[in-house]
matplotlib code that plots the C-alpha trace (Angstrom):
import matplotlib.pyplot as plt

x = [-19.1, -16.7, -13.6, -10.6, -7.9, -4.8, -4.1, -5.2, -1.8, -0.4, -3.1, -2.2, 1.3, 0.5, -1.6, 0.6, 3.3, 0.5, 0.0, 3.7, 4.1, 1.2, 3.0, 5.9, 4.3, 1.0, 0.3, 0.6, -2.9, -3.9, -3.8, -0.5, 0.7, -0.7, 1.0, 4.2, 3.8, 2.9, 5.6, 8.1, 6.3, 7.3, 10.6, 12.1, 10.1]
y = [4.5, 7.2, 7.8, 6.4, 9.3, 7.1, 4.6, 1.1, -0.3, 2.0, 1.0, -2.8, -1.9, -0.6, -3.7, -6.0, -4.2, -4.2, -8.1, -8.7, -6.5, -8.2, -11.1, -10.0, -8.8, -10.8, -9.2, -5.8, -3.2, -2.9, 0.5, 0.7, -0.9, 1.0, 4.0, 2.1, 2.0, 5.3, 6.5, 4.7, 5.1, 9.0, 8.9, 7.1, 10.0]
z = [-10.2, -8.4, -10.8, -8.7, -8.4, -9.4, -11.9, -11.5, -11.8, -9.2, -7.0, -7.9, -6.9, -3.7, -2.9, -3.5, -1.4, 1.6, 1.0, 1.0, 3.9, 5.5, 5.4, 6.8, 9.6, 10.3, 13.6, 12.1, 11.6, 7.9, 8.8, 10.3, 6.8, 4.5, 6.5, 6.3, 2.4, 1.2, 3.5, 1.9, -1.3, -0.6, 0.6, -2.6, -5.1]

ax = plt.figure().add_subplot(projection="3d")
ax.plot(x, y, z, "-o")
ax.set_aspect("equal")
plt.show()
């Protein structure tokens, strides 16, 4: 059992913004996404 490096709810947070993005853009790579996220997860800090 590895010891995840951020908080659950953050990591909840950032799920949930992948699911809505994924349905925004069905077509789009998981990957791609989860780019998309943290980068904009960065620019507003």
């Amino acid at each position: 059992d590895c010891e995840l490096p951020v908080p659950e709810t953050e990591l909840t947070k950032a799920a949930q913004k992948i699911q809505y993005a994924l349905k925004a853009f069905p077509d789009a790579d998981l990957e791609v996404l989860a780019e998309l996220v943290d980068a904009l997860e960065k620019r507003r800090s």
